[in-house]
ZAMARGU-4260 file (C-alpha; in steps of 0.2 Angstrom, whole numbers, plus 5000, padded with zeros to 4 digits):
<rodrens>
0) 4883/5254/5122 | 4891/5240/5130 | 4886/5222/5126 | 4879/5209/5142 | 4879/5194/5141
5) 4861/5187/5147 | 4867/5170/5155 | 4877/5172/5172 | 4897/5167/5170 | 4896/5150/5176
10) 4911/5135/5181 | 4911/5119/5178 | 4907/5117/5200 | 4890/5123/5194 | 4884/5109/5185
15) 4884/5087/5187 | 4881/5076/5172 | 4865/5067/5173 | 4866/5045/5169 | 4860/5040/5155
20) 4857/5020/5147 | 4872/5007/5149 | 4873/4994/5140 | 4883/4977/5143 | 4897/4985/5130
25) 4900/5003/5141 | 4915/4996/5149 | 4930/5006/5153 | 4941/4993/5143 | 4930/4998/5127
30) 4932/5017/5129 | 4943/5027/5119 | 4950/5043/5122 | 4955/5045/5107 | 4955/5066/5102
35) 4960/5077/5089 | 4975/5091/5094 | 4975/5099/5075 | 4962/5106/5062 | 4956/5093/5047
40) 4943/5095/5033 | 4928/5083/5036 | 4930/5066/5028 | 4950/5068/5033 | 4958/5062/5050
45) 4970/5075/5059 | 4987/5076/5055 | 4991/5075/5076 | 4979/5068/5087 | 4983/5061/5106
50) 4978/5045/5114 | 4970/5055/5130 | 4964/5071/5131 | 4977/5079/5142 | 4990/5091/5139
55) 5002/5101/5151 | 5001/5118/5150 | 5016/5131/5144 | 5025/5136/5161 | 5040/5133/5169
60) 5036/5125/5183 | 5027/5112/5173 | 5030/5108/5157 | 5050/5103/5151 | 5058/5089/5142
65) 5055/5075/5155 | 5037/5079/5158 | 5036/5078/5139 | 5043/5061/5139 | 5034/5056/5152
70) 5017/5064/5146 | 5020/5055/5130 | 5022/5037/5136 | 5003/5040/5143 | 4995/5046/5126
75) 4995/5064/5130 | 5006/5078/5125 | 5018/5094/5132 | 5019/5112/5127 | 5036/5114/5134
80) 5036/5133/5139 | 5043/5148/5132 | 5047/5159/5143 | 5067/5154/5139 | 5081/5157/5127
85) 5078/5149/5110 | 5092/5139/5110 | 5087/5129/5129 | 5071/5126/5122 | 5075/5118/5106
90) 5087/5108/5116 | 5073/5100/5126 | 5064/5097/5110 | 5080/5089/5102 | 5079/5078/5119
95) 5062/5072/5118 | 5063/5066/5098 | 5078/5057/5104 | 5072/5050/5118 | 5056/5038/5110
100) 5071/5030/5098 | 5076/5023/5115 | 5096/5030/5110 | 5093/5043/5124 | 5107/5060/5127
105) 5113/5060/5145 | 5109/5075/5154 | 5116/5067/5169 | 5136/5070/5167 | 5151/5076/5179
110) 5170/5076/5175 | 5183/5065/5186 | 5185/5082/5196 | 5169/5078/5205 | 5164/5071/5222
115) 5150/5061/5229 | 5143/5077/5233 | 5139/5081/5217 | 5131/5066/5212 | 5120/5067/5226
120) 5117/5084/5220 | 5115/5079/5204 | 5104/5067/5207 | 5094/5076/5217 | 5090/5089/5204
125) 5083/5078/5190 | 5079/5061/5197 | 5091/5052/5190 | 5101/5037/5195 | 5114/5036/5183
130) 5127/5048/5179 | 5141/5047/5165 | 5158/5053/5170 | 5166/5059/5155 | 5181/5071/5151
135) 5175/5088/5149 | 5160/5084/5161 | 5146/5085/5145 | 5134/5072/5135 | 5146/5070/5120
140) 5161/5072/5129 | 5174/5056/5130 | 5167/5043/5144 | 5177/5039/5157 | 5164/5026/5167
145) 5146/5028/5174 | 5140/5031/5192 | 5123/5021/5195 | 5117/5019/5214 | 5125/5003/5217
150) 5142/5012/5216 | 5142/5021/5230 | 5136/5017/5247 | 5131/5035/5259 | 5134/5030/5274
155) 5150/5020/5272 | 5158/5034/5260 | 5161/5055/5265 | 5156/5066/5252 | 5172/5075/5247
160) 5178/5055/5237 | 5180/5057/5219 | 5170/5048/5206 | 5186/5039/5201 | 5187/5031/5216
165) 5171/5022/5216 | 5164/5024/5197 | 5162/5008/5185 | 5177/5013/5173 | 5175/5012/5155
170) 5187/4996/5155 | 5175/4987/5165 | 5160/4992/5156 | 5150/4984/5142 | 5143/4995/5129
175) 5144/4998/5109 | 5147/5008/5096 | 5137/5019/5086 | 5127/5011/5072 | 5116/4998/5080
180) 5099/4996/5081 | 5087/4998/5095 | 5083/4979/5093 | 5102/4974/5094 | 5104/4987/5109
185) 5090/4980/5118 | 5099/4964/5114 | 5115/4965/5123 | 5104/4975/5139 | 5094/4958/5141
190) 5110/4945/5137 | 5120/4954/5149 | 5106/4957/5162 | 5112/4978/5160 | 5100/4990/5166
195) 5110/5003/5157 | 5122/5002/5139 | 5131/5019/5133 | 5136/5018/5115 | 5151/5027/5109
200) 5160/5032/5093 | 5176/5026/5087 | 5186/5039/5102 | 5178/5034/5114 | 5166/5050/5116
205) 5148/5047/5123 | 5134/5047/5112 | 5118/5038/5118 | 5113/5028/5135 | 5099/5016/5132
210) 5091/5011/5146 | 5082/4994/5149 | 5069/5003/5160 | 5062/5012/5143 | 5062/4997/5136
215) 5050/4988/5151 | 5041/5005/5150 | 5037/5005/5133 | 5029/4987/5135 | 5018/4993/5147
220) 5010/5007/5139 | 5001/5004/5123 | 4995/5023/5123 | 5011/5029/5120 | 5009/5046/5107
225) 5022/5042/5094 | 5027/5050/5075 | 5029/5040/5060 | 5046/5036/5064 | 5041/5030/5081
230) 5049/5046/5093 | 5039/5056/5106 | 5024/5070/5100 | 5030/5085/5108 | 5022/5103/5107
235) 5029/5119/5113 | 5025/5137/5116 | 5029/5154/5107 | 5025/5171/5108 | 5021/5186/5098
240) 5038/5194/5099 | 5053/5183/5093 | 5042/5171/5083 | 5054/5174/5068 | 5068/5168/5076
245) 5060/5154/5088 | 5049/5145/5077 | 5062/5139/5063 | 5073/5133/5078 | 5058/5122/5085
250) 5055/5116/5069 | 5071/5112/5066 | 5073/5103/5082 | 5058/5091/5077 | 5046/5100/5088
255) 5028/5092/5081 | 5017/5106/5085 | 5016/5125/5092 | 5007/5133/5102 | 5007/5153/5106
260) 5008/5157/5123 | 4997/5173/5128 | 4985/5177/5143 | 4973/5184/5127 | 4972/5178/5110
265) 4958/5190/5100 | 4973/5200/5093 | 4980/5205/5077 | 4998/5201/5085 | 4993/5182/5084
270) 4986/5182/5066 | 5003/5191/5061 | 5009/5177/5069 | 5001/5164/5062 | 5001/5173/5044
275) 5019/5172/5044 | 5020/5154/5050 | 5008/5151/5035 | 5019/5160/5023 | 5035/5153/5027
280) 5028/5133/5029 | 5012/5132/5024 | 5003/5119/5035 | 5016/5106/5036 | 5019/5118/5053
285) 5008/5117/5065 | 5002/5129/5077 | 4987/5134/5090 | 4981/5148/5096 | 4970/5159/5110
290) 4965/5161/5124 | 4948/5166/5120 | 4930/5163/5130 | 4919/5167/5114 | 4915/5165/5097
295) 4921/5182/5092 | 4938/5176/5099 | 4935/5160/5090 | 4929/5163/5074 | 4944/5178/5073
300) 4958/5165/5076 | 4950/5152/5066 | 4948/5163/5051 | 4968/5167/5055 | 4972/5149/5053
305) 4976/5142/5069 | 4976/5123/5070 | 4968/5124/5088 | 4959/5137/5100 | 4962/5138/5117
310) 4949/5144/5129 | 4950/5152/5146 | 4956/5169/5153 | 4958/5169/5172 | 4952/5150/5175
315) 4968/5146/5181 | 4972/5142/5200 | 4988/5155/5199 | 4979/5166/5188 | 4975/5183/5195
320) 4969/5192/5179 | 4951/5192/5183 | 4955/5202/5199 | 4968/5212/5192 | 4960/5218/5177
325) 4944/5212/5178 | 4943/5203/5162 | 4937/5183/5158 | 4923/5173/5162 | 4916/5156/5170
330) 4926/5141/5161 | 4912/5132/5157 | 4905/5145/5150 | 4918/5150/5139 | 4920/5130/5135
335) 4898/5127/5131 | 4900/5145/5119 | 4917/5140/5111 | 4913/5122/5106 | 4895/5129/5097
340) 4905/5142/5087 | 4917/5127/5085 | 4902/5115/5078 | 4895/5131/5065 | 4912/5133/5059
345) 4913/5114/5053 | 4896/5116/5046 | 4899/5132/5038 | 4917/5127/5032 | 4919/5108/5033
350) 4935/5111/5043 | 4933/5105/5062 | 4947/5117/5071 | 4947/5108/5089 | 4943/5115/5106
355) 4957/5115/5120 | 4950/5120/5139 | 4962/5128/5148 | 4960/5132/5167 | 4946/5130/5177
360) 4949/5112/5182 | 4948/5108/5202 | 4942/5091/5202 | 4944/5076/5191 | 4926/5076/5185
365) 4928/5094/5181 | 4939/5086/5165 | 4924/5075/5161 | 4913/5089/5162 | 4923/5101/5150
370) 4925/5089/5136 | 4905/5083/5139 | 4902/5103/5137 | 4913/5102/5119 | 4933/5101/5123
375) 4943/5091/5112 | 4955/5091/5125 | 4960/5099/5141 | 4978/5107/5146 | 4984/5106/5165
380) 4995/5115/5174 | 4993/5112/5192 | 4987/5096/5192 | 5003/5089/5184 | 5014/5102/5191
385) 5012/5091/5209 | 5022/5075/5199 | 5040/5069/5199 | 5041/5073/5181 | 5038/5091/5183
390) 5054/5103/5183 | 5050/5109/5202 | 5057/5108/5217 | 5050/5096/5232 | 5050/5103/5248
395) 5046/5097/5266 | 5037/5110/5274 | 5032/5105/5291 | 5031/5085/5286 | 5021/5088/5273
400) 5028/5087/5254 | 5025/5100/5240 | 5031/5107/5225 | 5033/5127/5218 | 5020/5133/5207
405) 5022/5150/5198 | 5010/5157/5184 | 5019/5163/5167 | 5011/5179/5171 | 5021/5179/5190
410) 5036/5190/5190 | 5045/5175/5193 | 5042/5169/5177 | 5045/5187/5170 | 5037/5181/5154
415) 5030/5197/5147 | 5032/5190/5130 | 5014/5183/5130 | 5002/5199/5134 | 5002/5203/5117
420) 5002/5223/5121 | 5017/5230/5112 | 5026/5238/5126 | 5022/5223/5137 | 5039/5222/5145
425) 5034/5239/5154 | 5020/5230/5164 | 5021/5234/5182 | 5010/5219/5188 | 5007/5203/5189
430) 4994/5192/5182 | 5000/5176/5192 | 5006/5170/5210 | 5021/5161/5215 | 5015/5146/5227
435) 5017/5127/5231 | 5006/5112/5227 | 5005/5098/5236 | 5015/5084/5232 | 5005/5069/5223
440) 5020/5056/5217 | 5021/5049/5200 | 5012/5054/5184 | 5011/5039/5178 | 4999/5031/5193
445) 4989/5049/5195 | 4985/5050/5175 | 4980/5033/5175 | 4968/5036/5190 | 4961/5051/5181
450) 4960/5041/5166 | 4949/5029/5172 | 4938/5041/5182 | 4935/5050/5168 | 4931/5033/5156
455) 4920/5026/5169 | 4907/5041/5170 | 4908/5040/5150 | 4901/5026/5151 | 4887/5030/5166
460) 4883/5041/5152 | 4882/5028/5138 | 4898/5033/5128 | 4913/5025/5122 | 4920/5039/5113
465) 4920/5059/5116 | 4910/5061/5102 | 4898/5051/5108 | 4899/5060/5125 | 4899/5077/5117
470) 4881/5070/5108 | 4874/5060/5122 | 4878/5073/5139 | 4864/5076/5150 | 4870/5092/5159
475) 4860/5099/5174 | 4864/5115/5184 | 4867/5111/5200 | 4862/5125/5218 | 4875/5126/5233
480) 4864/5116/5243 | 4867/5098/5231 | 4885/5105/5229 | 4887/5101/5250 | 4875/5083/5245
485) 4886/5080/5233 | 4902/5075/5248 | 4905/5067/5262 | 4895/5073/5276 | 4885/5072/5292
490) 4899/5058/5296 | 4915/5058/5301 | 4929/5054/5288 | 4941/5041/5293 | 4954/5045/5278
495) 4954/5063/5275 | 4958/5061/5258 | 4952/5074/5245 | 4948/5072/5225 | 4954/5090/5226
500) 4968/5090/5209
</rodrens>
């Protein structure tokens, strides 16, 4: 006979956290968002933890090697997706763990053949201002000067110029060789008043640009998530297919923690897959796991050895699983259930395996509500797909500004990889929509935001920490009728902005 759950399938829009006592300490200042991402024994600290609770989710339209570095700088952490060949992806991990050192692989480079148009192109793509002209057009290749903005003026140039014609030559240009320090590159930029030094070997071939801009950057954010030899955290998603062959590539590229990538997680594909990871590394690799919205799916993975648990089937605002199979559950019902099987398991075992939510999240104080109910942190897709930093797109339609948005279960994405059901690339539908968002600027200013939104109800709450919130929450359920009490209304709105994420 089939099992039913007693409780309704609830989301986090059905319930409010209730105040509790402040005292004079419960200041945003004095909270700390401080969470685990990995498993430890009690008594222990983690081996990976993040600064804030935010990670981006595994999908192409979110998560590559400049959201990871831009993530990172925050205190947060990217899974940067799968759903690509091996070797792409272990090229933007090998970008990130070079990136933090500040001796950073240009990605932005043309050969003399080129015209303004394709540095306007270029630049266009990936944001970036400056562009080495090498030889053979690539990052290592011999550098033959830079392009930066103030080379080249639109309106007083046609497109079809060559780069030689108005580029900084590399006769004119300071720079150095390989073999300096940070501190002695960061040196020159500052004597020199540079925004920009490329470093070269002894033929002239590019290796590094260091930017004084990362350097400003750096200053002014404390919470940047950094290894021991100060370089960027950065995660990154597998699947249950070619994990022999993608995983040792990650690893080797320095990626600092795995994640595998599938719309269901209670399956033996994902303990064979974390069973191999074990007997081939141990736990010096680490790697999560799900998605699940019990403690069946919990306690299975646990027991596997996963280092983390996802949580949420259909949550997701391009997911279409729920309508298309007609499996899931409410997010905040899935997190409350989750998070208790989490608790017994550190009670039964002594080893705390942290709690990810993933989906479910339509407003900012959803976040504080999913890690008040038990999340040790919380991934995102469109919230930062609709940021500079994301791989997308940005399009003007009709005035207004937004960015593409697929799901890895879209066709577009065509990542049957990650349903776990043997012949999954014979699927005939979708689990995911291809759509826009709408265009929110930098990540930097929204996360911050967010940030503070989230620490400032911690501390109507009386808490400084997420454990404390965890301990402290007073959750009420909440009817339709307080839901429309709970905006704007009978007025009319002057700025129609919306806390819609």
């Amino acid at each position: 006979m089939a099992f039913y759950f007693s409780e309704p399938s609830r989301t986090f829009s059905e319930y409010l956290l209730v105040p509790g006592y402040s005292s004079k300490q419960h200041m945003v200042s004095n909270v700390s968002l401080k969470t685990p991402i990995t498993k430890f024994k009690k008594g222990e600290t983690p081996k990976i933890s993040a600064n804030i609770p935010l990670v981006s989710a595994i999908m192409q339209a979110v998560s590559d090697d400049k959201m990871a570095v831009s993530l990172a700088r925050e205190g947060g952490i990217s899974f940067i997706f799968g759903s690509q060949s091996i070797e792409s992806q272990a090229n933007m991990i090998k970008k990130v763990k070079s990136y933090k050192s500040g001796f950073v692989v240009s990605d932005s480079n043309l050969s003399p053949d080129a015209t303004l148009a394709d540095v306007l192109e270029l630049k266009e793509k990936n944001g970036y201002s400056t562009i080495a002209i090498t030889e053979d057009g690539t990052s290592k290749g011999k550098l033959l000067g830079l392009v930066t903005s103030r080379d080249y003026r639109i309106s007083r140039m046609t497109t079809d110029i060559k780069v030689t014609e108005f580029m900084t030559k590399f006769e004119n240009l300071i720079y150095a060789n390989v073999g300096l320090t940070l501190s002695q590159a960061n040196d020159i930029l500052w004597e020199h008043k540079l925004n920009v030094l490329p470093i070269v070997d002894d033929n002239q071939n590019l290796q590094f640009l260091v930017f004084r801009k990362d350097y400003d950057m750096h200053k002014s954010n404390p919470n940047e998530l950094l290894d021991s030899n100060k370089s960027f955290i950065v995660g990154a998603g597998i699947n249950t297919r070619d994990y022999m062959e993608r995983v040792p590539a990650l690893v080797e590229a320095g990626c600092d923690v795995l994640c595998i990538d599938s719309s269901e997680g209670f399956s033996e594909w994902q303990k064979d897959t974390i069973e191999w990871i074990r007997e081939n590394y141990g736990d010096s690799v680490k790697v999560g796991a799900g998605n699940v919205v019990d403690k069946e799916g919990f306690d299975f993975l646990a027991n596997a050895g996963a280092d983390f648990i996802k949580i949420g089937i259909g949550g997701g605002s391009i997911c279409i699983t729920r309508e298309q199979k007609g499996i899931g559950r409410g997010q905040a019902s899935a997190v409350i259930e989750v998070a208790k099987a989490r608790d017994e398991y550190f009670e039964k075992t002594g080893i705390y395996v942290p709690v990810c939510s993933d989906g479910g999240i339509v407003h900012d104080y959803h976040m504080t509500l999913a890690l008040a109910m038990g999340a040790d942190f919380i991934m995102l897709g469109r919230y930062f797909a609709r940021f500079d930093e994301s791989p997308t797109n940005k399009i003007n339609i009709n005035g207004n500004f937004v960015k593409e948005y697929w799901g890895e279960g879209s066709n577009r994405a065509r990542n049957w990889q990650r349903y776990d059901l043997g012949g999954a690339s014979n699927l005939k539908f979708e689990e995911g929509v291809d759509s826009y968002v709408p265009y929110a600027g930098s990540l930097h200013d929204n996360v911050n935001l967010t940030i503070n939104k989230i620490k400032a109800t911690m501390c109507n709450c009386g808490a400084l920490s997420i454990k404390e919130l965890q301990e402290k929450a007073k959750i009420t359920l909440v009817s339709s009728t307080s839901i429309v009490e709970g905006g704007a209304h009978d007025v009319i709105v002057k700025d129609n902005f919306q806390n819609k994420i």
